[in-house]
Structure formats: structure tokens, C-alpha cells
C-alpha positions in Angstrom: 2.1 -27.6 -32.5 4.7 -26.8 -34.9 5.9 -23.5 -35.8 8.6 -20.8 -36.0 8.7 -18.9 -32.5 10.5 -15.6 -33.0 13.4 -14.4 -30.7 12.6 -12.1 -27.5 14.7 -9.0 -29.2 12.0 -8.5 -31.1 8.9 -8.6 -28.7 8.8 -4.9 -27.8 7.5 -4.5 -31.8 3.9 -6.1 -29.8 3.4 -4.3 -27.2 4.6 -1.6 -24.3 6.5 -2.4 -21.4 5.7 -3.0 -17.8 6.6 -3.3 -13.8 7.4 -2.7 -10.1 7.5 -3.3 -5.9 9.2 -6.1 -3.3 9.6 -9.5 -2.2 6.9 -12.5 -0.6 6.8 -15.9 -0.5 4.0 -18.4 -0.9 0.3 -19.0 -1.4 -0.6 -15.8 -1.6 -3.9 -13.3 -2.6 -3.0 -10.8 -4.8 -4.9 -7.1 -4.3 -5.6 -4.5 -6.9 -2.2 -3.3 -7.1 -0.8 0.2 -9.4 1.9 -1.4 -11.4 3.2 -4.2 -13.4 3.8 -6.4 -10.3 4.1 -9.8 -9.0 1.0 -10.8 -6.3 1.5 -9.4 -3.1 0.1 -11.0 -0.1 -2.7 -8.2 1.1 -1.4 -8.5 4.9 1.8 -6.9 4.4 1.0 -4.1 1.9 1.9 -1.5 4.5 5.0 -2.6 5.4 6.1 -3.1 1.7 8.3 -0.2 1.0 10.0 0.5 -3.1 13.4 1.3 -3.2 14.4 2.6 -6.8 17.8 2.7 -6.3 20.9 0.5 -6.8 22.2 -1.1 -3.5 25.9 0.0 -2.1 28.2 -2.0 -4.0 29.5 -5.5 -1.9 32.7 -6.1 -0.8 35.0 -8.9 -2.4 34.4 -10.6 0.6 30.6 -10.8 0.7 30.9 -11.3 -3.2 32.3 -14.4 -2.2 29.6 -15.2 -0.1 27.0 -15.1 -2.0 28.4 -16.7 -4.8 29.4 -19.6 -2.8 25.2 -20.9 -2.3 24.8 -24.8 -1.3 22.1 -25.2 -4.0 18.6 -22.9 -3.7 18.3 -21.1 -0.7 14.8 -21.2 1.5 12.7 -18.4 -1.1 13.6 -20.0 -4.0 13.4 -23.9 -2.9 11.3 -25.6 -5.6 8.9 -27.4 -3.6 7.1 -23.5 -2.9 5.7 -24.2 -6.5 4.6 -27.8 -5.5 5.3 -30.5 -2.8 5.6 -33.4 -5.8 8.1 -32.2 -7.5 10.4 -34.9 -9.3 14.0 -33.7 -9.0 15.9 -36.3 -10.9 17.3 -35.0 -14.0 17.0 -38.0 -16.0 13.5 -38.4 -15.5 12.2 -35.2 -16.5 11.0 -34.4 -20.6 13.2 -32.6 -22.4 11.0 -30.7 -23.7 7.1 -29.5 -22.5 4.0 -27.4 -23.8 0.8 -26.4 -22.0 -2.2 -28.3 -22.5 -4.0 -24.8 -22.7 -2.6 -22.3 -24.2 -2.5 -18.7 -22.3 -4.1 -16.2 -24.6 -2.1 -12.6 -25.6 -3.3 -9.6 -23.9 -2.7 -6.3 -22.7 -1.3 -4.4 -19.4 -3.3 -1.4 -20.1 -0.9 1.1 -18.7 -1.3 3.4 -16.0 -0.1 6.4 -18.1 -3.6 5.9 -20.5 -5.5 5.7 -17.2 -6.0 1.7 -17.2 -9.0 0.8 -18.7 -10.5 3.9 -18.9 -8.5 4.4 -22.2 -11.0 4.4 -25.2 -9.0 2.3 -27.7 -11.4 2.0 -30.4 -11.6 5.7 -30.9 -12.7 8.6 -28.8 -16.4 8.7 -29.2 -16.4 5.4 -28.5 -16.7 4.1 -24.7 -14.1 2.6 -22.8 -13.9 -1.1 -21.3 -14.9 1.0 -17.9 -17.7 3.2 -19.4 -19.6 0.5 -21.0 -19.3 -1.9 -17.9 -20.8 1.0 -15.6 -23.6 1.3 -18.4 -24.2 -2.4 -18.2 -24.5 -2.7 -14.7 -25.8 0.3 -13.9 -22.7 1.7 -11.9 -21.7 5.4 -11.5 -18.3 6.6 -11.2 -16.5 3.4 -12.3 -14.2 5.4 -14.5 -13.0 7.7 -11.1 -12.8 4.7 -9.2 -10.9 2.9 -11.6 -8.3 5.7 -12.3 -7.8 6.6 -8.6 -6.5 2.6 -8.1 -5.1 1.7 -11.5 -4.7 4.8 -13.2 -3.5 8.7 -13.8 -5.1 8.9 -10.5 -3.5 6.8 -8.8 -0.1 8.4 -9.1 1.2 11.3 -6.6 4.3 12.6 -6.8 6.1 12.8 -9.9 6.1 15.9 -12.2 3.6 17.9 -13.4 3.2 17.8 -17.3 1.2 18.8 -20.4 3.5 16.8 -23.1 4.9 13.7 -23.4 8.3 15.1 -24.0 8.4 17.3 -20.6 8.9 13.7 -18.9 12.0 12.2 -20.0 13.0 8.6 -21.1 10.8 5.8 -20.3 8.1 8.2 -19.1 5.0 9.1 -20.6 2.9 12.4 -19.5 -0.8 10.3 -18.3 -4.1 12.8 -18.4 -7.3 12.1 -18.0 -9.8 12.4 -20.2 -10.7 16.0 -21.0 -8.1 16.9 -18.6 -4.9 19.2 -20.3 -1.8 18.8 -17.4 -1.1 14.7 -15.9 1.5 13.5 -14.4 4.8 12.3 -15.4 4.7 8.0 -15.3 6.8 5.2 -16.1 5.4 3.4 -19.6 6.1 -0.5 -17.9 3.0 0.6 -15.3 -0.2 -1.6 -15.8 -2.0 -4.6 -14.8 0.4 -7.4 -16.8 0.2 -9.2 -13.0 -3.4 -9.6 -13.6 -3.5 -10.1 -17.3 -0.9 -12.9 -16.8 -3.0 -15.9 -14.9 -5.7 -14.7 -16.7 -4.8 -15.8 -19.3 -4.0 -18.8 -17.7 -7.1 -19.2 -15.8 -9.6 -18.2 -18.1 -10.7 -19.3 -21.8 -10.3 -16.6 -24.4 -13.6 -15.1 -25.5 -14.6 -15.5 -28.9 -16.3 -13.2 -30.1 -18.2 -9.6 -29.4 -21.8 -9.6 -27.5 -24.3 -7.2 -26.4 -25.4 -6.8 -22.9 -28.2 -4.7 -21.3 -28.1 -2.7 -25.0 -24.2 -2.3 -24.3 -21.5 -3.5 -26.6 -18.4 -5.4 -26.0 -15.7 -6.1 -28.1 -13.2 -8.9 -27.4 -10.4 -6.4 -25.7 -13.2 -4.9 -23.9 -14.1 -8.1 -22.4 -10.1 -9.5 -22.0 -9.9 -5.7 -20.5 -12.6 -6.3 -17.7 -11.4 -9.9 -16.5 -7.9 -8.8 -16.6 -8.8 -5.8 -13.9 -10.8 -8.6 -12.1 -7.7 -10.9 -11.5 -6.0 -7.6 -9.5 -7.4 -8.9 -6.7 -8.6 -12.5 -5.0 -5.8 -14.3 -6.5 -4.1 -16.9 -4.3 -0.7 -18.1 -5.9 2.1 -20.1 -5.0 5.7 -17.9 -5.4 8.7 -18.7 -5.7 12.2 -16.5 -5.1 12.7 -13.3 -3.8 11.5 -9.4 -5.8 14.9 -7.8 -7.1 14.1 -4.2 -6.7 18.1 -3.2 -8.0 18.3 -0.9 -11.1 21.9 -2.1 -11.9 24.1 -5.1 -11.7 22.7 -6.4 -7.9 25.2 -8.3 -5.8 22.2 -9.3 -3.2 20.8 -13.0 -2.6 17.1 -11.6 -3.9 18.9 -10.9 -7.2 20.6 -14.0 -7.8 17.8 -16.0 -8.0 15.7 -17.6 -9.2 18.4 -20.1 -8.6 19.2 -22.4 -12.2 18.2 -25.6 -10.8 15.2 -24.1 -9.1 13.9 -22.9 -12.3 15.0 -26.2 -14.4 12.6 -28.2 -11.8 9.8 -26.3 -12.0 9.8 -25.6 -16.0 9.8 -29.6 -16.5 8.0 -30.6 -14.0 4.8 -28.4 -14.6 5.3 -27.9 -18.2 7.3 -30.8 -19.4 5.4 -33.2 -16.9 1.9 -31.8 -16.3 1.2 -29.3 -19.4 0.6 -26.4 -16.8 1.4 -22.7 -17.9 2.9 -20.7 -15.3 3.8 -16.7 -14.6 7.6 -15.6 -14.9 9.4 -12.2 -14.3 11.4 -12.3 -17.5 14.2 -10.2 -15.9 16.1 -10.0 -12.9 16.6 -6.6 -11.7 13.9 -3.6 -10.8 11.4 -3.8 -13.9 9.1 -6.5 -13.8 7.9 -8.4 -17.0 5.0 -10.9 -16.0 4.4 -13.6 -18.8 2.9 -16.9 -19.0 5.4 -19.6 -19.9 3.8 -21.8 -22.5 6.6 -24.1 -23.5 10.4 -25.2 -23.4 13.3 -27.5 -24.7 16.2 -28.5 -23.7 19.0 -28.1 -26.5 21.9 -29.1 -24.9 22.5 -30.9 -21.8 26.4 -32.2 -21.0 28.4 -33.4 -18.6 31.4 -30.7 -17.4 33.9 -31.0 -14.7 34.3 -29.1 -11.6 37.2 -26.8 -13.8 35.4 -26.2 -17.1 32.5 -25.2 -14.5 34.5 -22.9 -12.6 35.9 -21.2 -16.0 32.4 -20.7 -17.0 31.3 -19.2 -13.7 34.4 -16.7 -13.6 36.5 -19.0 -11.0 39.3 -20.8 -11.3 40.5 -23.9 -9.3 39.7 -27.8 -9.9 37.3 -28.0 -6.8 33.9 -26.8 -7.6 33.1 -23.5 -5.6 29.6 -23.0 -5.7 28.0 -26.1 -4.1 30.0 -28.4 -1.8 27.5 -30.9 -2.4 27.8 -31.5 -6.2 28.4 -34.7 -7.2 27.6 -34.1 -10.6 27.6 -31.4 -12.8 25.7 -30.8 -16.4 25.9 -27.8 -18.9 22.5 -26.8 -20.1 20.9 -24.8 -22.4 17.2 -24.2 -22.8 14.8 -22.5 -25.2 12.0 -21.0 -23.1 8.6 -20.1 -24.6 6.4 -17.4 -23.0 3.6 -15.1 -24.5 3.8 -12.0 -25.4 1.2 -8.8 -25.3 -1.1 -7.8 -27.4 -2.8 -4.2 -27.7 -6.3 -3.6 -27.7 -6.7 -2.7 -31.7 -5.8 -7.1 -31.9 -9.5 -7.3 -31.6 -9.9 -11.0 -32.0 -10.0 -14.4 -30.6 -5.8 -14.9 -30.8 -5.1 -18.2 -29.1 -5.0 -19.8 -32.9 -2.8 -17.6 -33.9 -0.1 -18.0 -31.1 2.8 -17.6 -32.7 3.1 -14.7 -33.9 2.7 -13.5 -30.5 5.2 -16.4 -28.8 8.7 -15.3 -27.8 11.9 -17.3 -27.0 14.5 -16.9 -24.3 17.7 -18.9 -24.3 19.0 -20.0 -20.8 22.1 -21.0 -20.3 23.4 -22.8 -16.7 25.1 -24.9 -14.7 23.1 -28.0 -12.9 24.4 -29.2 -9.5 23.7 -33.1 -9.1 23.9 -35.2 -6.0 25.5 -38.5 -5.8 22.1 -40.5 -7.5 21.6 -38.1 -10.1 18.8 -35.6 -8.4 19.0 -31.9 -9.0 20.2 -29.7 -5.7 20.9 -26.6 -7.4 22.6 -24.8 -10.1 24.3 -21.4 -11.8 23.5 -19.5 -14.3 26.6 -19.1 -17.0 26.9 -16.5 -19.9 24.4 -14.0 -20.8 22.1 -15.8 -18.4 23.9 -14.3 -15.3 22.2 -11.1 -16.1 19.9 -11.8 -18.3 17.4 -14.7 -16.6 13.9 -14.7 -14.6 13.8 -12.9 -11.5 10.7 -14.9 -9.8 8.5 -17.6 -10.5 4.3 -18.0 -10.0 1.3 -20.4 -10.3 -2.2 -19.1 -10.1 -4.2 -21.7 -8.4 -7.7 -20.3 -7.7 -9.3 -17.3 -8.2 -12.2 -15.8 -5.9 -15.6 -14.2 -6.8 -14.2 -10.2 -5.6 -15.1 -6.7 -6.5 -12.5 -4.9 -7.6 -12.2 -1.4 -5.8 -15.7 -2.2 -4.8 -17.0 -1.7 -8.2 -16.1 -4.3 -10.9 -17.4 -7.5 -9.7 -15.8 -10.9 -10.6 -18.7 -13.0 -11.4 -20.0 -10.0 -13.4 -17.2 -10.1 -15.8 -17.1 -14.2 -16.0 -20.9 -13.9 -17.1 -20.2 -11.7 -19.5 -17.4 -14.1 -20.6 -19.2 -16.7 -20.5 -21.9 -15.2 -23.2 -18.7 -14.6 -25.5 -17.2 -18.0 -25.5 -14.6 -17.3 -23.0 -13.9 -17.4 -19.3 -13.7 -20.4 -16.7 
């Protein structure tokens, strides 16, 4: 597949923004959750707590300490992703692509009430409306807004207008309804449009059920609501949940080397898309990864890597256990959103909705050439992905006991689409 993938600084011309909440670790389900979030394992929602603001400022001395990391810590060890990982450099492709690609959708944001938004027009039903008139369910629409939607949000001001809410805040009414709430624009269900779009085949085209209409976005609407919840995934690194520049372990991952094994070894070595948090602090940007190449991989000594990471000295500082180390940078492909009015099958028309980050790090080798860890150099230091996921199977649920799974994959199913 050959074509011209544009840069990431231009991907917020596709789509809104996303994303919230705190750390886990691996094999997880993933609940019906308010928010562009990573899966959260449904035992410990109570004890999950979201802290929105920066941490106290570190000391030089535990600075020091975190910097200095022998390789990937426990949370972000490769081998959460997959047991059969190969770790030696030289083996892995330099470059990878998915044997299916992940179709573009949408996070269908909290602030236009989830998919209760009509976004064909507003005599014409929602993705929520017309699957309560196909099935013959009442109240989807509450139900669906209480968990996903304007309902679902307590607390924050009272508005009529979008500009009595401030930057990055939109003012979210229901339908009919003249004062909302104040909400953050990044708030959806991107954590359930991601694997997805993974998971499931892209419907083709528009069908009629039970005298009811769907459109494509109605359809990629309903199966990304389904994939809130019965999710199991495998996770790796810990949830940043700093606004600023974070000095803590959870926002220092995902560790270089981490991330280099896994991108290879499911995408350059198996064709298998995966889901990334594109950044590192407090917002959360879920995207499948659809590709990558390495476009520069060189041998440095333990000085020129020092320079790079901000330290001096001829001894390498970060990883005792180096033997080797290698300068690389890497193009990373992921998939970008796509509205609702993109009413069509998109998947052959990828590009224009593909998006490239540029990575740049430090690879820490042991004596027989096998990746133990690694730094991030450059822009990468603040700019790389926070945390790392595979979808691996998905369960027949009902969302908020009234969008069932199986429901949605039939009506898939009819379109083309689904698994």
C-alpha cells in the first residue's frame, strides 16, 4: 500500500479531541466507561480515583532516580502484550503494516450526548432512537445519556452557551433541553471505537431493519457503544494522569525499548493493529496503530547518549546493563477519526485519514544483541505514547442493559461489516 501519510499536526482538521482516568495492568474487561479512556478492569472501578492536577514537583535527587531505570520496569515489561515476543534487534522488520486495516470512526463526545446526537439533521433520528425503534426498546436515549452522555456528568457548571464554559469546554444539552453542563470536548467513547475498529469489519453500506434505517455512522455508532463494555485486553504501562511536565515513573513510560518490541513484533512480525495513547500526560488519545518504519537506526556511544539524554559523563547513566546502544528513529502510522457526516465505507480510502508520529530514542542492548530497554531523546521525551493495548476477544454484553452486542453484530452483519 503505497501512499502519502500526512503529518499528525494536522489531524485535529478530522475530528474532535478526546480522554481521561488511571492506571491497570493486564488482561483486562473494559466497562461502559464516561470518557475517552483506556479499558479499566471492572473490579477496581471504585477504587479508581482522577486526579486533575500536576504532581508536586521532585527533588533533584528523586529526578535522579527515576531517570536512572535498569531497562522497562514491571507495568511496562513487553511480555504484558505477549509471552513470544522476539527481543533481538536484528531480527525484527524494519518496517510493518496490519493485515487488516482498522477503519476511521468517531468518539461521539459526551458534550453532544454520545449517540444520542442526530448527526444527519434534526428531524432525523439518532444512532440511539432508531436502535430502540428496531428493537423495540424504550428509554434507550435516557439510558444512554445517563452513562455516556450530558447525563452522565455532575458537577461542573451550569450553562446555556458554549462560550460561558471556557477553553476546551463545550456547554452539552439535551435534546430540547435550554441549560447543560459545562464538559471537556476530548470526552467520548474513542476507547471503544478503537478495537473496534480493530475487531470488527467495516460495514458497507446502509440497510433497513424492522422498517428502520441505518446509515453506515449509525451502524459504526452502535458497535462502537457495544465495545464499552466486555472487552478483555492485554495492557501495557502505567495511566499518566499529570497535566504538566510529570516527573513520576507512570509518566515516563511507556519505556522506548518497550514500545520498539511491541510495534515490530505485532506489526512488523504478525500484521496485528494495536491501541496507543498518543500522548503522555492527562488527556488520552486512543488510536489503532496501523503501520511503522524505521528511518534511522545507528550505533552511539555511551557519551553521545548521555549528551542526547541531558547527562554528561562517558559511562552510560540510564541502564547499567547496556552493552550496546543504537539511536533510532521511527515513523509511526495510526488512524485517525472520522465524523459522522463521512458517511461511507472508508477503509479504501485510508489515507487521507492516516497520521504520522516521529519517535525518536535511545535502544539499550545486552551483550548478544537483545533489547532490555531504552530512552526517549528529543521531542520524544514529551511528546511519545503514554500506554499501549491489544483487544483480544470481545463478549456478547448489553450495554447499560439496553444495547445488546449480538444485536448490533447482526445488524453489521446485514451491512457487510462486523466480525
Amino acid at each position: 500500500m503505497s501512499f502519502k501519510i500526512p503529518s499528525s499536526s494536522s489531524a485535529g482538521r478530522l475530528a474532535d479531541r478526546l480522554t481521561l482516568r488511571a492506571a491497570l495492568l493486564l488482561g483486562l474487561l473494559a466497562p461502559a466507561l464516561p470518557g475517552c479512556d483506556e479499558p479499566l478492569d471492572e473490579s477496581d472501578i471504585d477504587e479508581v480515583a482522577v486526579d486533575e492536577v500536576d504532581e508536586p514537583a521532585l527533588t533533584e535527587e528523586q529526578e535522579e532516580a527515576l531517570l536512572y531505570r535498569e531497562g522497562w520496569s514491571q507495568a511496562d515489561d513487553p511480555r504484558l502484550l505477549s509471552k513470544d515476543f522476539n527481543f533481538e534487534l536484528d531480527e525484527l522488520p524494519r518496517s510493518g503494516w496490519a493485515d487488516r486495516t482498522p477503519w476511521p470512526g468517531y468518539y461521539w463526545p459526551t458534550y453532544n450526548d454520545s449517540i444520542n446526537y442526530r448527526w444527519a439533521g434534526s428531524n432525523i433520528r439518532s444512532p440511539a432512537e432508531k436502535y430502540g425503534a428496531a428493537f423495540g426498546r424504550s428509554g434507550v436515549g435516557t439510558v444512554i445519556s445517563n452513562r455516556f452522555g450530558v447525563g452522565s456528568i455532575g458537577g461542573t457548571k451550569r450553562c446555556r452557551y458554549d462560550s460561558e464554559c471556557g477553553g476546551g469546554r463545550m456547554c452539552g444539552r439535551r435534546r430540547g433541553e435550554s441549560r447543560g453542563r459545562c464538559i471537556e470536548t476530548w470526552m467520548g467513547i474513542c476507547h471503544a471505537w478503537a478495537p473496534a475498529a480493530i475487531m470488527e469489519r467495516e460495514p458497507k453500506k446502509g440497510i433497513t431493519f424492522n422498517g428502520v434505517r441505518f446509515e453506515i455512522s449509525d451502524l459504526k455508532a452502535l458497535i462502537s457503544l457495544a465495545y464499552t463494555e466486555g472487552l478483555s485486553v492485554r495492557f501495557m504501562s502505567l495511566r499518566c494522569n499529570s497535566v504538566g511536565w510529570p516527573g513520576s515513573q507512570a509518566c515516563k513510560d511507556t519505556n522506548a525499548g518497550s514500545f520498539h518490541v511491541a510495534l515490530t513484533n505485532l506489526l512488523g512480525s504478525r500484521g496485528e493493529s494495536f491501541v496507543f495513547d498518543r500522548t503522555y500526560d492527562r488527556e488520552v488519545w486512543n488510536h489503532p496503530v496501523v503501520g511503522y518504519k524505521v528511518t534511522r537506526d545507528e550505533q552511539v556511544s555511551a557519551s553521545t547518549a548521555n549528551s542526547m539524554l541531558g547527562r554528561g559523563g562517558s559511562k552510560y547513566r540510564f541502564n547499567p546493563k547496556a552493552a550496546e546502544l543504537r539511536r533510532v528513529r521511527t515513523e509511526v502510522y495510526w488512524i485517525n477519526e472520522a465524523g459522522p457526516g463521512y458517511n461511507q465505507q472508508l477503509v479504501d480510502n485510508v489515507a487521507t485519514f492516516t497520521f504520522t508520529e516521529r519517535y525518536d530514542y535511545i535502544l539499550e542492548l545486552d551483550s548478544v544483541g537483545r533489547i532490555i530497554g531504552g530512552e526517549w531523546i528529543g521531542g520524544s521525551k514529551r511528546r511519545h505514547p503514554d500506554f499501549v493495548w491489544r483487544p483480544m476477544t470481545k463478549k456478547n454484553t448489553t450495554v447499560a442493559g439496553v444495547v445488546n452486542y449480538g444485536e448490533v453484530e447482526q445488524l453489521m452483519q446485514a451491512a457487510g461489516g462486523g466480525r
